[in-house]
C-alpha positions in Angstrom: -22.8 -55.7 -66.3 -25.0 -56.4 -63.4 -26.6 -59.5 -62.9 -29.8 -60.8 -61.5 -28.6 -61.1 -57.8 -27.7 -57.5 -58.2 -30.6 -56.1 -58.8 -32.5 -58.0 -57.0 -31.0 -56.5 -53.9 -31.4 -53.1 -54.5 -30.0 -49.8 -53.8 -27.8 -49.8 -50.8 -28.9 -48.4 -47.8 -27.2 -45.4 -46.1 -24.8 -46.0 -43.1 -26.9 -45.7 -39.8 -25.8 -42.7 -37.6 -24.2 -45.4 -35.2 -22.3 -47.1 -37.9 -20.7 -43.6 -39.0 -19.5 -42.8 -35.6 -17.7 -46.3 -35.3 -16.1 -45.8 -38.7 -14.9 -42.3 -37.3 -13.5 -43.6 -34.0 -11.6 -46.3 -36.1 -9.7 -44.0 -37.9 -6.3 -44.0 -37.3 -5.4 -40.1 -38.2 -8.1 -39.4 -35.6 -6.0 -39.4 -32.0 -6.4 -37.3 -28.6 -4.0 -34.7 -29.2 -3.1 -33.6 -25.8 -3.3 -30.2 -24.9 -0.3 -28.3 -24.4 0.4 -27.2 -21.1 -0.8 -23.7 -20.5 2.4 -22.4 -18.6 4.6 -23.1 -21.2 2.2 -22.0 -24.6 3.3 -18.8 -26.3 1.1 -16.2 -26.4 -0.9 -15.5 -29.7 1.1 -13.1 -32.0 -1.5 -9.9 -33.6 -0.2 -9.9 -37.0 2.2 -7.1 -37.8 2.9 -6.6 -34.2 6.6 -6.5 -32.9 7.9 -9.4 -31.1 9.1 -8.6 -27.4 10.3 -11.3 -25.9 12.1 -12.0 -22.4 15.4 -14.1 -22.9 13.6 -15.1 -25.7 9.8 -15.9 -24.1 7.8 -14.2 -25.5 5.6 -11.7 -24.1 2.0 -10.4 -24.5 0.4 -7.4 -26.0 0.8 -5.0 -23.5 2.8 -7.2 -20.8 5.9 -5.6 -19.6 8.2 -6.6 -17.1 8.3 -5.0 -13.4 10.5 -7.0 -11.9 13.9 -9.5 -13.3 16.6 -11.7 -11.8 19.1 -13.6 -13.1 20.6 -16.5 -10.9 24.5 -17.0 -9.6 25.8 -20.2 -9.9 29.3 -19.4 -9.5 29.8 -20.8 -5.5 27.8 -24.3 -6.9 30.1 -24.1 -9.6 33.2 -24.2 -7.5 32.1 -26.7 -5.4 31.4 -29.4 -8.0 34.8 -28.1 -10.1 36.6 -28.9 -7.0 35.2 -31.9 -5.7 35.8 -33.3 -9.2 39.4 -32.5 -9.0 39.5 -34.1 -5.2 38.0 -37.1 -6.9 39.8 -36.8 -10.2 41.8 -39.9 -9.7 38.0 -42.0 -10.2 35.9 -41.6 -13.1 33.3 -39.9 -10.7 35.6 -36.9 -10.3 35.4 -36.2 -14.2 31.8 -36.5 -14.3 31.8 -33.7 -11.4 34.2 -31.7 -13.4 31.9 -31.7 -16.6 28.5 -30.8 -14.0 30.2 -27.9 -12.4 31.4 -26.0 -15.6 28.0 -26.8 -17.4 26.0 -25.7 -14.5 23.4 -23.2 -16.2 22.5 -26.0 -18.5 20.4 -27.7 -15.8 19.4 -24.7 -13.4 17.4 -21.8 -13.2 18.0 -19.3 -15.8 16.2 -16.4 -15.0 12.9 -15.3 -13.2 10.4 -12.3 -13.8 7.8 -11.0 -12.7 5.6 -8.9 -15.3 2.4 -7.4 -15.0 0.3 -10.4 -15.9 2.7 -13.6 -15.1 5.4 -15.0 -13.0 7.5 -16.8 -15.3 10.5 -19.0 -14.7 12.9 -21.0 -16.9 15.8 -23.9 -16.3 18.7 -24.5 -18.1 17.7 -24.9 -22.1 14.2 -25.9 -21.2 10.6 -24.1 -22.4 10.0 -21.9 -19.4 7.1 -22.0 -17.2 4.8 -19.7 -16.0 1.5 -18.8 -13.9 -0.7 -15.8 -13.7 -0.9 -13.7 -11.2 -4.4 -14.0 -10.7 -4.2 -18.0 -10.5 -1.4 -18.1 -7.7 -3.1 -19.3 -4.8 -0.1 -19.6 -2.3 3.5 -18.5 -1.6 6.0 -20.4 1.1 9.1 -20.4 2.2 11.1 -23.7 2.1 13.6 -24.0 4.8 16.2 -26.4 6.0 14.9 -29.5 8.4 16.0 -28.6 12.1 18.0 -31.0 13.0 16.9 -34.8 13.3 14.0 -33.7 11.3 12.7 -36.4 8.4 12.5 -34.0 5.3 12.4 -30.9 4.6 9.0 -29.4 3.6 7.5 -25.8 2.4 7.1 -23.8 5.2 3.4 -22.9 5.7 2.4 -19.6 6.7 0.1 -18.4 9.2 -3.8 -17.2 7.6 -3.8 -13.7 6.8 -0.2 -13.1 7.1 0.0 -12.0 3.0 1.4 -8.4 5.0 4.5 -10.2 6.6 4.8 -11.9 3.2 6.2 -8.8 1.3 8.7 -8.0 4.6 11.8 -9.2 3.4 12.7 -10.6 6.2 9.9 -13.4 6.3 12.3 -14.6 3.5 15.8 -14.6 5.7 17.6 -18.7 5.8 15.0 -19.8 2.9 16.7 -22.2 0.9 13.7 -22.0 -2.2 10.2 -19.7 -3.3 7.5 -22.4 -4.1 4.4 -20.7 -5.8 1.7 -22.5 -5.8 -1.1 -21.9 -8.1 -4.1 -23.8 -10.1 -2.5 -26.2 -12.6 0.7 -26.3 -11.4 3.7 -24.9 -8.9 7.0 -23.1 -9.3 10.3 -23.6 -6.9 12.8 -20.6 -7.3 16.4 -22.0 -5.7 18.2 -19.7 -3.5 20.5 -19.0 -6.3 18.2 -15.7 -7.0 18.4 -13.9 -3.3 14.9 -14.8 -1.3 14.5 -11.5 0.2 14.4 -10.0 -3.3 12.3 -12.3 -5.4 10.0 -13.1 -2.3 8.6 -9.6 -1.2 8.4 -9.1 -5.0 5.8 -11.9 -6.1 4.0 -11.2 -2.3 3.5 -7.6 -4.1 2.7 -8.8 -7.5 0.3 -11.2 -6.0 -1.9 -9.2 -3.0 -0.8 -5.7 -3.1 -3.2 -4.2 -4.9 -1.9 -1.8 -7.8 1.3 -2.8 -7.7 2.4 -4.0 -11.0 0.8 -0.8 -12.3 3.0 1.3 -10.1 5.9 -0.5 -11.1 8.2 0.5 -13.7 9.3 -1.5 -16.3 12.3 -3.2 -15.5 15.4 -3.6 -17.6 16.1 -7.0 -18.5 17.4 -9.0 -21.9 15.5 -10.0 -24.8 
């Protein structure tokens, strides 16, 4: 039962536009969701279409590899193995031990080149990748000279993208860093320079090139 002072004060006026938009901002399910980051989103799936991956990324419709490298770590791994049995008598020298013989975990796993993308993965993490039409440089990085502060990506000359697919631009570099918009990739010299080097140089500037390609073989 309503009483006097109820209806005396009538029908209750509808939320102003500027009272509904402060109730919706203070609505806790409402949060920024970031945005995943785009070298590391899987592609969109067509329903009913078969899944092919690369060691387990995987790929577009119509991508196909051109060109795939997998990494040696066995010299690294003998280095720490050893070093941890020089040092085996200190707790250090187990913890070398363990590093050396779980190597891959932590280091680059593969890298390929397809028709659309430069992708690279580490250890057990999501890989990363950039297209080839958003790469925007490719250097060398090379050890200081002597008495040098750091070691720093080696620029290249303007209009030198020719010398870039020579293999020998890539002779004594220690990484591959690929710059592009939204992010870079470094490629260790566990996967030979003068392979992976000339390769992305191609992918990149040559025009036609990943067309004229064929389809590498590499695992799924």
């Amino acid at each position: 039962m309503g009483t006097a002072r109820d209806e005396t004060r009538g029908p209750a006026k509808p939320p102003t536009m500027l009272e509904q938009r402060a109730m919706l901002d203070s609505d806790p399910g409402r949060g920024n969701d970031e945005l995943p980051e785009p070298s590391s989103r899987a592609p969109a799936l067509v329903p009913g279409q078969a899944l092919v991956t690369v060691c387990g990324v995987p790929l577009e419709d119509g991508e196909r590899v051109v060109f795939f490298a997998l990494p040696r770590h066995t010299r690294q791994k003998l280095v720490y193995v050893l070093l941890g049995v020089l040092l085996a008598p200190l707790v250090v020298g187990l913890a070398f031990i363990a590093y050396g013989l779980m190597y891959e975990r932590w280091n680059l796993r593969f890298v390929a080149i397809t028709n659309r993308r430069i992708v690279v993965q580490r250890g057990a993490r999501s890989a990363r990748w950039l297209r080839l039409e958003d790469v925007l440089e490719v250097r060398a990085r090379r050890e200081a000279p002597a008495g040098a502060i750091a070691t720093m990506a080696t620029p290249l000359p303007g209009g030198s993208s020719g010398e870039r697919t020579d293999p020998r631009h890539w002779a004594n570099a220690r990484a591959i860093v690929v710059h592009g918009r939204g992010g870079a990739l470094s490629i260790d010299e566990s996967v030979a320079p003068e392979l992976v080097g000339p390769a992305i140089a191609n992918a990149v500037w040559t025009e036609g090139y990943v067309e004229r390609m064929p389809t590498a073989h590499y695992p799924s």
